[in-house]
Backbone as a ProteinNet text record, in pm:
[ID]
protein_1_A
[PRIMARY]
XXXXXXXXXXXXXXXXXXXXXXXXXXXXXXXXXXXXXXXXXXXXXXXXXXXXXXXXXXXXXXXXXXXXXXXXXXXXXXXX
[TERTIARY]
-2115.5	-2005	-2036.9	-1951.9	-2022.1	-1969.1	-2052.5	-2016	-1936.9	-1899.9	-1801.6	-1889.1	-1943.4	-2027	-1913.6	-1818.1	-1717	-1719	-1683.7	-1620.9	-1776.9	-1871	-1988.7	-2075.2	-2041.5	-2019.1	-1935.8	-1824	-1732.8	-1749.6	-1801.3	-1832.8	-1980.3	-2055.7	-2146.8	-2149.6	-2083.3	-2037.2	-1943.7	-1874.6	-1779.9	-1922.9	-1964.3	-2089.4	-2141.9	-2200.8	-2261.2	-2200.5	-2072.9	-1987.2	-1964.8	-1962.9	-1933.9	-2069.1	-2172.5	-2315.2	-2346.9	-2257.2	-2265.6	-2222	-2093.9	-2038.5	-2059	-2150.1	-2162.7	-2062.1	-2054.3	-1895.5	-1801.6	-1785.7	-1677.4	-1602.9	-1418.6	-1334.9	-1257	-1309.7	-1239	-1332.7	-1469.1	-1582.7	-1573.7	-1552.3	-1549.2	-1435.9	-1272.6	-1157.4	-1218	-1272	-1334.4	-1443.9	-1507.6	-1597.7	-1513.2	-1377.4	-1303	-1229.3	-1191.3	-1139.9	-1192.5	-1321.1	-1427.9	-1474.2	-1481.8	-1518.4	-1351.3	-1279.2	-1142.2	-1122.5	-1133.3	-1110.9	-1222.7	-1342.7	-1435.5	-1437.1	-1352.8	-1295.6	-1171.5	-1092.6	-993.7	-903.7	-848.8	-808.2	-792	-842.4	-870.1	-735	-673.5	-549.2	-438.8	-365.7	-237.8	-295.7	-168.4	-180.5	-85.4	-110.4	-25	28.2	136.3	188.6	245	278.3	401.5	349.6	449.9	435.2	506.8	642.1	722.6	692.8	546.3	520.4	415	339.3	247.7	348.4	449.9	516.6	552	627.9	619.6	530	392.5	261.1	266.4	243.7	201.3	327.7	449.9	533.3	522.6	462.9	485.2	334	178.3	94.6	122.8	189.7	225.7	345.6	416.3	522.3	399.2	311.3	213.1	159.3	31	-10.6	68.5	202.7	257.6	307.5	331.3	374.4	216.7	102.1	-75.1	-72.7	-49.8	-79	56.1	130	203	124.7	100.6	20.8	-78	-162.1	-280.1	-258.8	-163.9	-130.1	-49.1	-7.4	54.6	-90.4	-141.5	-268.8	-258.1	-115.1	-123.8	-21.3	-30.1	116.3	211.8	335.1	449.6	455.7	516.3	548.2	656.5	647.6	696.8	825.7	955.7	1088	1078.7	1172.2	1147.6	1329.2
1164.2	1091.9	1062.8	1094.5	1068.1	925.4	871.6	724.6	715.1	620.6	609.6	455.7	481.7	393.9	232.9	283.9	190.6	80.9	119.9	62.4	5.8	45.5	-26.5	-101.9	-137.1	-247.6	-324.6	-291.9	-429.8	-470.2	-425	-492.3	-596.9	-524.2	-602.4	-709.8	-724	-873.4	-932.4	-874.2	-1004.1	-1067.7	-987.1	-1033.2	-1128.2	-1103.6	-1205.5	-1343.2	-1326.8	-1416.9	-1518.4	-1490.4	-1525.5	-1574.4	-1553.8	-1611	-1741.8	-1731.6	-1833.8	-1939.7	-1888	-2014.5	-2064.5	-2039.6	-2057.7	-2019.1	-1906.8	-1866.9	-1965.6	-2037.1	-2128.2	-2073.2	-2096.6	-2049	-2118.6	-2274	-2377	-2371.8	-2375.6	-2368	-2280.6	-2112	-2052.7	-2038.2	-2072.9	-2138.7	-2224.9	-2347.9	-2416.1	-2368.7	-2300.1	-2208.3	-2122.9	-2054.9	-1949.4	-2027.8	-2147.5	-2230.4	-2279.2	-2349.3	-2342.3	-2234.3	-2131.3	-2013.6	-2003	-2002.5	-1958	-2062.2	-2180.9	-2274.1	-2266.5	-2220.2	-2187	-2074.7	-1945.1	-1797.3	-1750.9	-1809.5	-1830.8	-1622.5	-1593.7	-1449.8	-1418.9	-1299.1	-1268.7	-1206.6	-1078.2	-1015.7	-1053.4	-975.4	-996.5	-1046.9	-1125.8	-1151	-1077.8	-1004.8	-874.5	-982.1	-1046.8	-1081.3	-997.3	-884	-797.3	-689.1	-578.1	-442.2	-442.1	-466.9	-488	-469.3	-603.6	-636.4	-558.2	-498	-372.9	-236.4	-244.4	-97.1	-152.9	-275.5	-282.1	-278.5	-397.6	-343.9	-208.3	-107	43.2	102.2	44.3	157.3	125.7	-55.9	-62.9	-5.2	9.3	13.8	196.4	286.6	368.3	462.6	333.8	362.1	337.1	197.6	220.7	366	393.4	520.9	662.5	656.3	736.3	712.9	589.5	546.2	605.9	530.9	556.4	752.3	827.8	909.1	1027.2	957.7	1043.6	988.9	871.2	883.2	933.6	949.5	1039	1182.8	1246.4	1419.6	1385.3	1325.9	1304.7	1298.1	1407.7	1421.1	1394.4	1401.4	1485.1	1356.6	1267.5	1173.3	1234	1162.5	1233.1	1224.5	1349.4	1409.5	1270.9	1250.4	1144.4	1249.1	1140.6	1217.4	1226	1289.4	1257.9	1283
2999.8	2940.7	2793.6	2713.2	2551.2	2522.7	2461.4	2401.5	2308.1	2256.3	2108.3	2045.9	1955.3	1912	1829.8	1817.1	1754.8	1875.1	2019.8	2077.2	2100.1	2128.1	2188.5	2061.9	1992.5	1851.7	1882.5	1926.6	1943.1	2062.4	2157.4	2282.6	2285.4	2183.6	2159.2	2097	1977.1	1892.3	1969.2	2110.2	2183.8	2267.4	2293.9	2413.8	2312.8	2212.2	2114.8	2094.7	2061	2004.5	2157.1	2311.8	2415.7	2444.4	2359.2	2421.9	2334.1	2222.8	2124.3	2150.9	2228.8	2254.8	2382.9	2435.7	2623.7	2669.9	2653.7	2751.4	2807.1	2722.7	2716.6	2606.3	2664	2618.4	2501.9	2563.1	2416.7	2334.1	2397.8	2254.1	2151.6	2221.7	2095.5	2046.9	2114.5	1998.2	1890	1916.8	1806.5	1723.9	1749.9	1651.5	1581.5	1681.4	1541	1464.4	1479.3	1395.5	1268.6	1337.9	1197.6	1122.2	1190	1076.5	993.5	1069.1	985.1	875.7	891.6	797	625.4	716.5	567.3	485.9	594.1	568.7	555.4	449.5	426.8	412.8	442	431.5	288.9	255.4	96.5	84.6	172.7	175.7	212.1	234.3	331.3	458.7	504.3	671.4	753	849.6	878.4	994.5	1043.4	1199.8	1309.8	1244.1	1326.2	1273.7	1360.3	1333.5	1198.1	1227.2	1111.5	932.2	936.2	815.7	797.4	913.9	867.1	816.4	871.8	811	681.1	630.3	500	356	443.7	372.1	324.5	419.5	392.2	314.6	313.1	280.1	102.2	111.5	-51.9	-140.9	-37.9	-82.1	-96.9	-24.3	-75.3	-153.9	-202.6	-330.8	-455.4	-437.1	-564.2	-590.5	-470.8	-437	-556.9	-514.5	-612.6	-724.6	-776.2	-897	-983.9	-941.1	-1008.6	-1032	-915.1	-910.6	-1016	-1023.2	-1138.8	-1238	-1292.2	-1401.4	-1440.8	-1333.6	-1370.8	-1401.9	-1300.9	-1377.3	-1510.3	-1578	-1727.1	-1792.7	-1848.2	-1909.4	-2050.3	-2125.1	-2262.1	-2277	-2431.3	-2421.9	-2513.7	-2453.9	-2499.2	-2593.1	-2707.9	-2805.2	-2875.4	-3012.8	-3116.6	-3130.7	-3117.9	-3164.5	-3308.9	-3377.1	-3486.1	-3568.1
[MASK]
++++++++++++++++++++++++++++++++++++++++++++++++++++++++++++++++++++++++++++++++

């Protein structure tokens, strides 16, 4: 059976995180609380599918706005 090392990382930091808290279920609510309160989210907060399709649709209208600028190698010619 081949492993997938992703998934056996995240099984391992739940096992961790469930040993931290004595496998108690309110304890480690209150531990993610306190970490969340000192780890404030640097990005977006995604809630829905919704606002993930908007995220992506605007992070790739930038995507192409940047990337026409970069093939414009030469600047445009002075009217005269």
């Amino acid at each position: 059976m081949k492993t997938n090392p992703i998934l056996e990382e995240v099984w391992r930091i739940k096992d961790q995180l469930a040993a931290d808290a004595g496998y108690d279920m309110d304890r480690f609510v209150e531990q993610l609380r306190a970490w969340s309160a000192v780890h404030p989210p640097s990005g977006p907060v995604v809630r829905n599918a919704e606002e993930l399709r908007q995220l992506m649709v605007e992070e790739e209208r930038q995507r192409a706005g940047e990337s026409a600028l970069v093939l414009n190698e030469k600047p445009p010619r002075k009217k005269r």
